[in-house]
C-alpha positions in Angstrom: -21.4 -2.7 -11.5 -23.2 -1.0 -8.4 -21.1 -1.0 -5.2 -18.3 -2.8 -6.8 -16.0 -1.2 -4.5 -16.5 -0.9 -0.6 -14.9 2.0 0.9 -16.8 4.6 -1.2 -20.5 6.3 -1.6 -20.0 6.8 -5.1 -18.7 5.8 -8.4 -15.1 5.9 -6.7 -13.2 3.0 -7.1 -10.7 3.6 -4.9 -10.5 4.5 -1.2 -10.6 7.9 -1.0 -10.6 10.4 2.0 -13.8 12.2 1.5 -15.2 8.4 2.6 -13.0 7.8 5.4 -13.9 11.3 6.9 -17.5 11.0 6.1 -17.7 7.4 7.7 -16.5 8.8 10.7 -18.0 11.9 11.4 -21.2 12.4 8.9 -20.4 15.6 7.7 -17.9 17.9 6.2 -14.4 17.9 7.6 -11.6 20.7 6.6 -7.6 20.4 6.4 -6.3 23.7 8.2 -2.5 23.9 6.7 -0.1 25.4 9.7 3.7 26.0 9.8 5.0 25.7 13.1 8.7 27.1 12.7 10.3 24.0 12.3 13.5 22.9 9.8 14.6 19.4 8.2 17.8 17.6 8.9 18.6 18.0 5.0 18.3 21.7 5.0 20.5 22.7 8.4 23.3 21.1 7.9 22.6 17.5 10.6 22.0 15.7 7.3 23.1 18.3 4.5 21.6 21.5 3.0 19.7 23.2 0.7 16.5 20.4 1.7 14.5 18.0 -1.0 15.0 19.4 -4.5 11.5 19.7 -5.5 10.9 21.6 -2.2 10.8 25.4 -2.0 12.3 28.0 0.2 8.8 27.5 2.6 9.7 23.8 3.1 6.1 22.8 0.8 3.8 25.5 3.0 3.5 27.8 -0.2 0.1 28.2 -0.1 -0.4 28.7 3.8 -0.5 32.7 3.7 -0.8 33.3 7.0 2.4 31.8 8.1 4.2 34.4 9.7 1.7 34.3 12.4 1.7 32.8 15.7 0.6 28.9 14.8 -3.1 29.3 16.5 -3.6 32.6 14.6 -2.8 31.3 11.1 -5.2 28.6 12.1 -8.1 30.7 13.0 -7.1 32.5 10.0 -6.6 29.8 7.6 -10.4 28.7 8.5 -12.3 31.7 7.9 -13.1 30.7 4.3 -14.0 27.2 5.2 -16.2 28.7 8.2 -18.0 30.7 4.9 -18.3 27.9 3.0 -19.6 25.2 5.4 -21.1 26.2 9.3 -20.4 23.5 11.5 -17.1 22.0 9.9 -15.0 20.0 11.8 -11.4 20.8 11.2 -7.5 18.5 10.6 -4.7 21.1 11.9 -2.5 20.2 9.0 1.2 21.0 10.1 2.7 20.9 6.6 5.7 23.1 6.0 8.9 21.1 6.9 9.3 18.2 9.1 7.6 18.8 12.5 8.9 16.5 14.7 12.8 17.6 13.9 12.8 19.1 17.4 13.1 18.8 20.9 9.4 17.6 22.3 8.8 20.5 24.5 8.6 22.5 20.9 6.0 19.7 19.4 4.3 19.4 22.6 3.8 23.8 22.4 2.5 23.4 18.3 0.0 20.4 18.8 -1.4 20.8 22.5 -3.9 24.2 21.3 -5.5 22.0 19.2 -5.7 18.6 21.2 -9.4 20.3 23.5 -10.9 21.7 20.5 -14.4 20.3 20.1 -14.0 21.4 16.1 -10.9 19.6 15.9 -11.1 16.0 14.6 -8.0 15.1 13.8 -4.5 15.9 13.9 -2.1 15.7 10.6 1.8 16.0 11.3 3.7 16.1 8.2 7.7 15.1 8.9 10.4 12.9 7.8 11.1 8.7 9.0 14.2 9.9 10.5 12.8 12.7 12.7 11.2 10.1 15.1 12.6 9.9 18.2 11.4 7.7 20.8 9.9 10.3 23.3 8.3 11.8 20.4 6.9 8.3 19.3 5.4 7.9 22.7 4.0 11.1 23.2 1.9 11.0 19.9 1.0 7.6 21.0 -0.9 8.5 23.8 -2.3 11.6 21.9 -3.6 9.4 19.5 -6.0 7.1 22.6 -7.7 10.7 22.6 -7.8 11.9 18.6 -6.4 10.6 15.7 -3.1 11.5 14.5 -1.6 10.9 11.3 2.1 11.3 10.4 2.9 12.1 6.8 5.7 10.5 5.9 7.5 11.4 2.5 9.2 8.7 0.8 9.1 9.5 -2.8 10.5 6.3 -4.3 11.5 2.9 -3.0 15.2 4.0 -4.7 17.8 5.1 -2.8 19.1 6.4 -5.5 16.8 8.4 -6.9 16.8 9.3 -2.6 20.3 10.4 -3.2 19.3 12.4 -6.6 16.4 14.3 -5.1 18.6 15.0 -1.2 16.4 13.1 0.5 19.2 11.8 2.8 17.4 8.7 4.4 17.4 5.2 2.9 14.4 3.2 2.0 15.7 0.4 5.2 15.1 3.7 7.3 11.7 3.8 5.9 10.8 0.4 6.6 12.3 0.8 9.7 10.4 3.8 10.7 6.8 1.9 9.6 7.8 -1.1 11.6 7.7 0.9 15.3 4.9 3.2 14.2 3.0 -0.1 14.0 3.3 -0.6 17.6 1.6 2.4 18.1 -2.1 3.7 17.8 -0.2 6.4 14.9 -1.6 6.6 11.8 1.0 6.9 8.6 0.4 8.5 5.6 2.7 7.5 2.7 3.9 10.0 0.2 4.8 8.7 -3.4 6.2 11.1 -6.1 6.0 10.4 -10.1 8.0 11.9 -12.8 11.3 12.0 -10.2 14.0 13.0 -12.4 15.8 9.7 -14.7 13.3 7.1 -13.2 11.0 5.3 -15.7 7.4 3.9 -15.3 8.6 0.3 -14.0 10.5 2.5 -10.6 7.4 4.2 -10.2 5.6 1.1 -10.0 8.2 -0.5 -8.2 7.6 1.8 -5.3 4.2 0.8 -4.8 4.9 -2.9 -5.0 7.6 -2.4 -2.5 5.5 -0.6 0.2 2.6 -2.6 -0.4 2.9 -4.8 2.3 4.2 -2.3 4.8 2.2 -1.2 7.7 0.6 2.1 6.7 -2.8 3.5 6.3 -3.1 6.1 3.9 -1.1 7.5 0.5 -0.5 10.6 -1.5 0.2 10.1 -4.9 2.2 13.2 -6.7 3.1 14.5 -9.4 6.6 15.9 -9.7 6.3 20.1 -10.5 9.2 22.1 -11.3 8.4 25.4 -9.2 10.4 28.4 -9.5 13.5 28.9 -7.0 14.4 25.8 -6.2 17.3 23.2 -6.9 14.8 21.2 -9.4 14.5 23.8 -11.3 18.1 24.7 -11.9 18.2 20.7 -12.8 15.8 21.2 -15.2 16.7 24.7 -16.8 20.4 22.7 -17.7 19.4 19.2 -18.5 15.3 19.5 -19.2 14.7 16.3 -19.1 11.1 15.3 -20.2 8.6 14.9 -17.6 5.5 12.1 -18.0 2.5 13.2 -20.1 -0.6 13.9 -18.6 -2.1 10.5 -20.2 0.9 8.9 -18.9 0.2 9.9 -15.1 -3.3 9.4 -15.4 -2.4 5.3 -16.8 0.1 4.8 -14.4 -1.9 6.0 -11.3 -4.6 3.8 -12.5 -1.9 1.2 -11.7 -0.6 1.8 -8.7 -4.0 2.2 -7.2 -4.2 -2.1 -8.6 -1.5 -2.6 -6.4 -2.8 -0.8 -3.2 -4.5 -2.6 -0.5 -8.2 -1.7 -0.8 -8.2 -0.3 2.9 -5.3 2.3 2.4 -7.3 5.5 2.4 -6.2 7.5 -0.8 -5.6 11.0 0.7 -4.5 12.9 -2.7 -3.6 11.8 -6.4 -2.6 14.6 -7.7 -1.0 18.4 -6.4 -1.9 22.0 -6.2 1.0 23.8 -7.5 0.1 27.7 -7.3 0.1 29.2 -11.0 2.5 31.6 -10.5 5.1 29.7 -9.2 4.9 26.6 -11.7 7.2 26.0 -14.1 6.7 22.9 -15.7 3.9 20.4 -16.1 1.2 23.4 -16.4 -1.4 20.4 -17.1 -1.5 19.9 -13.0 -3.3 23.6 -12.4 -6.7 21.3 -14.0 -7.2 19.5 -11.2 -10.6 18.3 -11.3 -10.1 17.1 -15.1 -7.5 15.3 -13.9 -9.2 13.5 -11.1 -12.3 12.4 -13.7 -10.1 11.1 -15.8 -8.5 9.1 -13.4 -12.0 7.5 -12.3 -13.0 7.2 -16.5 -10.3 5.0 -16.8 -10.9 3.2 -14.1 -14.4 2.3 -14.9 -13.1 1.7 -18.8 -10.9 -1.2 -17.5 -13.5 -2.2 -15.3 -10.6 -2.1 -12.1 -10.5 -0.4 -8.8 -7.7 -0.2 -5.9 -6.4 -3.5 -4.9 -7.7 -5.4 -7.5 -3.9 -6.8 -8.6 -3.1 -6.8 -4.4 -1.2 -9.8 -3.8 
C-alpha cells in the first residue's frame, strides 16, 4: 500500500527521526554527542552508588572520544567527520553521558548557553534522569525551548519497579509519571527510553512497558536492546548467573509490537544500540545494525502493520 503511513517519505512504517528532522529543516541534521562533567544521584551516593547496571564507568558516553575536552571543543571536534561527510549540516548538541541536569543551574546554564546562538545548531538534546528536574531547571529549559527545541531524554527502562530496583535505577515508575505530567506544562520535548532483554523480565513486561506509557505525555522513544559490556555490574551478573538474553528474531517480533502500541505521532528516535565491538560482551548480533533495522521494516510490511495500528 503507497503512503500507508503518514509521518514518513519512504517505505517506513513507523515515525522515525530522519522524517521529523527532514520535515523541519529540508536537509541533513547531525547528533553531536557531548559530556559535560556531570554525575547521577545513583552513582554519588544522594540515591546509591555504582549507577544503572548496564551503564559503564563513562555514564553511556563510550563512544564520545573527545570527552576529556572542554564541552565546546569536543563539539567542534566531534563534528569534523560530519562536516566531511555533509557541507552545510545543521547540528543536535547531544549531552549524553550521565544525567545533565543533576546540578546546580548555574552549571547547566555554562554547558547549554555556547550552543543556544549557533546558526548550525538546530536543536538541543539533554539526556538525564525524571528525578533530576528541579523546578528552576524546568523553567529555565522552558523558556530555552520558545527559542530552539529541546528535548530531555528520559530513561525509564521498564514500567517495573522492580526490575527498577534490579537494574539500580533508584526512581519509581509514579516518579516517572510524575515527571511527564509537569514537563507537559512546558514547551519541553521528552524522549522515552525503553530497554528489552532486562535481566528476569519476559516478553509480556516488555510489552507491558509500552502499554503503560502509551498514554503519557511524551514525544519521542528509544527502543534498546540490553548489551552486556565489559566492566560493569551487568556483567558480573551475567558472568555468575548467565541468564539467556532474547534472540535476535525475538527482538526484531517484539519491536514490531511495541511500535502497534505507539501512538503514530511519537517520533521513533532509535530501535536498536551501537555497542562498540571491543567492549561487547554479549548479544554480538547488535554490531549488524543495518540488518537489523531491514528486518525490522520486512516484518512490518509481511504483517501488513505500522506504529499505532493496535493504539487504543
Amino acid at each position: 500500500m503507497e503512503n500507508l503511513f503518514p509521518y514518513s517519505f519512504n517505505e517506513k512504517r513507523y515515525h522515525t527521526f530522519n522524517y521529523y528532522l527532514k520535515s523541519r529543516y529540508h536537509g541533513k541534521v547531525s547528533k553531536v554527542i557531548l559530556d559535560a562533567g556531570f554525575t547521577c544521584p545513583n552513582r554519588d551516593g544522594k540515591k546509591g552508588y555504582g549507577g544503572c547496571i548496564f551503564c559503564s564507568s563513562s555514564g553511556s558516553g563510550d563512544s564520545n572520544l573527545a570527552r576529556e575536552k572542554d564541552i565546546f571543543d569536543q563539539y567542534l571536534e566531534n563534528k569534523k567527520v560530519m562536516d566531511r561527510k555533509w557541507p552545510n549540516t545543521l547540528y543536535i548538541p547531544y549531552f549524553q553521558a550521565y544525567s545533565n541536569t543533576y546540578g546546580p543551574l548555574e552549571k547547566i546554564k555554562a554547558m547549554i548557553e555556547p550552543f543556544v546562538s549557533l546558526d548550525e545548531v538546530a536543536e538541543i538534546a539533554i539526556a538525564t534522569r525524571c528525578d533530576c528536574l528541579e523546578d528552576d531547571v524546568i523553567e529555565y529549559l522552558d523558556g530555552l525551548s520558545k527559542y530552539k527545541p529541546v528535548w530531555l531524554e528520559l530513561g525509564l527502562q521498564s514500567s517495573s519497579d522492580r526490575t527498577g530496583e534490579l537494574i539500580n535505577r533508584k526512581y519509581s515508575f509514579e516518579d516517572f509519571r510524575d515527571a511527564l505530567h509537569r514537563l507537559d506544562r512546558t514547551g519541553i520535548r521528552v524522549c522515552v527510553h525503553v530497554m528489552n532483554g532486562l535481566p528476569f523480565e519476559d516478553k509480556e513486561q516488555m510489552l507491558r512497558t509500552v502499554k503503560d506509557i502509551s498514554h503519557l505525555p511524551f514525544d519521542g522513544i528509544k527502543i534498546h536492546m540490553l548489551h552486556i559490556i565489559r566492566n560493569t555490574a551487568l556483567a558480573r551478573m551475567h558472568e555468575l548467573h548467565n541468564y539467556s538474553l532474547i534472540s535476535r528474531e525475538e527482538y526484531i517480533e517484539l519491536v514490531v509490537k511495541q511500535l502497534e502500541l505507539l501512538r503514530p505521532e511519537v517520533v521513533v528516535q532509535r530501535l536498536t544500540g551501537d555497542p562498540i565491538k571491543e567492549d561487547l560482551i554479549a548479544p554480538m548480533w547488535l554490531l549488524n545494525k543495518t540488518t537489523i533495522l531491514n528486518d525490522i521494516d520486512k516484518l512490518m510490511r509481511k504483517l501488513d502493520t505500522w506504529q499505532g495500528k493496535k493504539y487504543e
